[in-house]
matplotlib code that plots the C-alpha trace (Angstrom):
import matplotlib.pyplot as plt

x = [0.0, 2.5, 4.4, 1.2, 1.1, 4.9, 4.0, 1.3, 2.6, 5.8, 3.7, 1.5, 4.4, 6.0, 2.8, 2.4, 6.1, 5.2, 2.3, 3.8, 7.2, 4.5, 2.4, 6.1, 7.0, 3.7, 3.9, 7.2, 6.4, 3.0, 5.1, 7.4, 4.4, 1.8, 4.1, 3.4, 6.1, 4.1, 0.6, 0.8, -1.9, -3.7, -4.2, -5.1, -8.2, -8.7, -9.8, -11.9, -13.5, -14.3, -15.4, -17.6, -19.3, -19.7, -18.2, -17.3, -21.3, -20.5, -16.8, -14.5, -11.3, -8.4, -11.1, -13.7, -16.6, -19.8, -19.7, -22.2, -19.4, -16.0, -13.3, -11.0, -7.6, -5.7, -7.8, -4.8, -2.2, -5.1, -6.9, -4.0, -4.2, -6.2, -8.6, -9.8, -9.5, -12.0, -14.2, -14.4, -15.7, -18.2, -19.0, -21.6, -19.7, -17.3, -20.4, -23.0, -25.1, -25.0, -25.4, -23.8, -22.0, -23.5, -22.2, -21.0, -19.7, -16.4, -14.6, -10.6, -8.7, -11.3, -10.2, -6.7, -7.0, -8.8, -6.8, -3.8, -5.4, -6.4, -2.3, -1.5, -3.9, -2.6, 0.8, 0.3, 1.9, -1.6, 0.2, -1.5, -4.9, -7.3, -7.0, -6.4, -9.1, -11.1, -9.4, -5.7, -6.6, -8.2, -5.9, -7.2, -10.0, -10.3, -9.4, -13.0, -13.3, -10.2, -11.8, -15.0, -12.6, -11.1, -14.0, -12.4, -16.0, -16.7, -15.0, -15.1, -18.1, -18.0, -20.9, -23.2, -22.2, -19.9, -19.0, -18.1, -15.7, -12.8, -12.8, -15.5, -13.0, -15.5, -13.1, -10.0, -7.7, -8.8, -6.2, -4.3, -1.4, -1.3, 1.8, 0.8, -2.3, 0.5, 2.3, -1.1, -2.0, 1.8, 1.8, -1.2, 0.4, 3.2, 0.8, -1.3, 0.4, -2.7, -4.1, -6.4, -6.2, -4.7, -2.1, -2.4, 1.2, 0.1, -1.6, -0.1, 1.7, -0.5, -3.7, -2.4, -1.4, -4.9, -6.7, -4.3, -4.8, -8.6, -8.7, -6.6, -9.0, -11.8, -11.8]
y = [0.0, 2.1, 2.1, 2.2, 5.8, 6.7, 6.2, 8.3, 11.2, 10.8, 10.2, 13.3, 15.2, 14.3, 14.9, 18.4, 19.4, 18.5, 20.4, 23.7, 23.3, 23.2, 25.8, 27.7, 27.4, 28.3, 31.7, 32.1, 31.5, 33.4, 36.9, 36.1, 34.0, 36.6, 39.2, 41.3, 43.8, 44.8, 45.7, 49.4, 51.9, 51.1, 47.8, 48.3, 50.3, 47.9, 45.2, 47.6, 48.6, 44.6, 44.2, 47.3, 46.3, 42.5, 41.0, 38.0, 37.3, 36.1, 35.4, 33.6, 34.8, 32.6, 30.0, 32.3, 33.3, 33.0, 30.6, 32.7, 34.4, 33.4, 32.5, 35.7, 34.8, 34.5, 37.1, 40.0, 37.0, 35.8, 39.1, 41.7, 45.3, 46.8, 44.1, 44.1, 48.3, 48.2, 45.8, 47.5, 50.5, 49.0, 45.5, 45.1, 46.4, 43.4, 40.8, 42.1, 38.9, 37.7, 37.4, 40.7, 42.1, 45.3, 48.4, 50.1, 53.0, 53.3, 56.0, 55.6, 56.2, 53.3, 51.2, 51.4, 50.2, 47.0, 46.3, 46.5, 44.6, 42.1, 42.6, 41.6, 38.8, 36.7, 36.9, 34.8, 31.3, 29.0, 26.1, 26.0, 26.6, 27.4, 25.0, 25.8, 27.0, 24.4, 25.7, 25.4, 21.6, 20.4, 17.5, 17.0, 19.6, 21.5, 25.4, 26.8, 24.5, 26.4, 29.1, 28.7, 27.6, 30.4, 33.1, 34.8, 35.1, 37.6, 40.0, 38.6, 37.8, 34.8, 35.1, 37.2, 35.3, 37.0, 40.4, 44.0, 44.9, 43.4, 43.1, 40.3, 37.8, 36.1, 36.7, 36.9, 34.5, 36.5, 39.2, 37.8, 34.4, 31.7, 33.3, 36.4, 35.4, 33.3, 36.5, 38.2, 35.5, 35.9, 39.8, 41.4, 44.9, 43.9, 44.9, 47.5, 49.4, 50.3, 47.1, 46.1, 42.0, 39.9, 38.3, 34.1, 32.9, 30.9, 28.8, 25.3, 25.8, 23.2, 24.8, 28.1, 26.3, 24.6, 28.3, 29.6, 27.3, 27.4, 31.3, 31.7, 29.0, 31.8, 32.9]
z = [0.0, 0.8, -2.1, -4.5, -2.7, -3.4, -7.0, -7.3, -5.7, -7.7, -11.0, -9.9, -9.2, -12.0, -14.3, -12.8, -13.8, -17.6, -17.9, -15.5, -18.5, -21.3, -19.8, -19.7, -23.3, -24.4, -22.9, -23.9, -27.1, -27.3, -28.0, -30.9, -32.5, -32.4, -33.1, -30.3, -30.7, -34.2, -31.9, -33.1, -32.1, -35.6, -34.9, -31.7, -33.2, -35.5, -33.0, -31.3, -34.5, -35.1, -31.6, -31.8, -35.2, -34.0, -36.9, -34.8, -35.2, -38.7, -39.6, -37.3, -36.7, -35.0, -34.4, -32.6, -34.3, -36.6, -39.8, -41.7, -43.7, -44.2, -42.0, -41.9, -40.8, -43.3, -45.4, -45.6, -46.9, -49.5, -50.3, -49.8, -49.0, -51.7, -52.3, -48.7, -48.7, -51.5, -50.1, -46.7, -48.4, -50.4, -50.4, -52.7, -55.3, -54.8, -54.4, -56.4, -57.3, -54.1, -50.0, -49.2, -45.9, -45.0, -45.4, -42.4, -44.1, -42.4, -43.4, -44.4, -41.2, -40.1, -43.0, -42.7, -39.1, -39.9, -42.2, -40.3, -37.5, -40.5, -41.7, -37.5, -37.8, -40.8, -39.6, -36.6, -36.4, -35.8, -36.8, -40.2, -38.8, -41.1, -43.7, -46.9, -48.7, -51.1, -54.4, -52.8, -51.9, -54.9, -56.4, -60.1, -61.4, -64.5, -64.6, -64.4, -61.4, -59.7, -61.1, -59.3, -55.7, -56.0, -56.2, -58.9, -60.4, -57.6, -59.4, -63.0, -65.0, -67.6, -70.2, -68.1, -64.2, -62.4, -60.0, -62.6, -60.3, -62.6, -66.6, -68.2, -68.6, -71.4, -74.6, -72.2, -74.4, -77.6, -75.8, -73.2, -73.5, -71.3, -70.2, -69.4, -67.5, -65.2, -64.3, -63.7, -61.3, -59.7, -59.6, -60.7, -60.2, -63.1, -65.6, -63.8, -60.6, -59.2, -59.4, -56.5, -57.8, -54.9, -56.0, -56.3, -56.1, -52.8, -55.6, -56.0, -59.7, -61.2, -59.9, -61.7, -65.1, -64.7, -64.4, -66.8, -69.3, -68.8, -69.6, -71.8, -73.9, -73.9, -77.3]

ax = plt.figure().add_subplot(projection="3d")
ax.plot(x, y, z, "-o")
ax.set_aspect("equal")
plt.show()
C-alpha cells in the first residue's frame, strides 16, 4: 500500500512538472508567434472597431466566431491590401449577385485600421490553422473548377455570371497568353500598378497552369 502511494505522488508530481514546463513554453512563445512587438496603435483600433461592429457574429477569426461568412484569418495574406481596402468600403460592389456584408460605411482612417489589424492577424503562427481554402486543396479539377474555388468570379463575370468589379474575362484568351495570364496570377500589379487583384502565387503551380490554361482558352 505504501508504495502504491509513493508512486502516485511521484507520477503526480512528475505529471504536474510536464504540464507547468509546457504551460512555460507556451507563454514564452505566445510573444514572438503573435508578433506582439508589431501591436501598433492602428491595430489596436482595428480590433476595437471589429469588436464594436460585431463582426465576430459572422466570420470567425483565430477560431472564434460565426460561420455565416467566411473564415477571416488568413484574409490580408489571401486578399492583400487593396482588395480588402476596396471591399471594406463598399461591399456590394465586390459581391454584387449575391449574399452581401453590410455596409458600415467606415470611413478611411477606419479602413486602414482594420486592415492593419487584419495585416497583424494573418501573420500569426496557428500552426497552419485554417486549412487551406477548397481551391488550394483540390488534387485533379479543371481550370473553371479552380476558377469557381477560388472566387475569382466575384470580381469577373463569364458570359453574363460574375462580380463587374474586374474586366468580363469572357473573350480573355482572344487578348491575353497563357503566359501572361500566369504572371497576372503571380503579380497582378506587373501589368497594372494600381491594381487592386490579390495576388495568387500561394496557388499550387499546377492549380495556376490549370486556371491559366482554362482562360486563356476563352476565345
Amino acid at each position: 500500500m505504501h508504495a502504491t502511494r509513493v508512486i502516485l505522488v511521484v507520477a503526480t508530481l512528475i505529471s504536474a512538472a510536464i504540464f507547468l514546463g509546457m504551460t512555460f513554453d507556451t507563454v514564452r512563445q505566445m510573444g514572438p508567434r503573435t508578433h506582439a512587438d508589431q501591436l501598433s496603435a492602428s491595430v489596436v483600433e482595428g480590433k476595437w472597431l471589429w469588436q464594436k461592429n460585431d463582426c465576430n457574429d459572422c466570420h470567425t477569426i483565430l477560431g472564434i466566431g460565426g460561420y455565416y461568412a467566411p473564415d477571416v484569418t488568413k484574409s490580408y495574406a489571401i486578399r492583400g491590401d487593396a482588395w480588402l481596402r476596396q471591399f471594406l468600403k463598399d461591399p456590394a460592389q465586390m459581391y454584387p449577385n449575391t449574399r452581401q456584408m453590410p455596409n458600415f460605411h467606415f470611413g478611411d482612417s477606419e479602413i486602414t485600421s482594420l486592415v492593419a489589424y487584419l495585416k497583424w492577424v494573418s501573420e500569426i503562427d496557428t500552426n497552419g490553422w485554417p486549412p487551406a481554402p477548397q481551391g488550394m486543396a483540390l488534387q485533379e479539377s479543371g481550370g473553371h473548377m479552380v476558377f469557381l474555388a477560388q472566387h475569382c468570379n466575384t470580381c469577373h463575370v463569364i458570359e453574363g455570371s460574375g462580380g463587374t468589379i474586374g474586366p468580363d474575362l469572357t473573350h480573355v484568351g482572344s487578348r491575353r497568353t497563357e503566359d501572361w495570364i500566369v504572371e497576372q496570377l503571380n503579380d497582378p500589379r506587373s501589368h497594372k500598378a494600381d491594381s487592386i487583384m490579390p495576388s495568387f502565387t500561394q496557388l499550387p503551380g499546377d492549380q495556376k497552369q490549370e486556371l491559366a490554361q482554362y482562360l486563356a482558352g476563352l476565345k
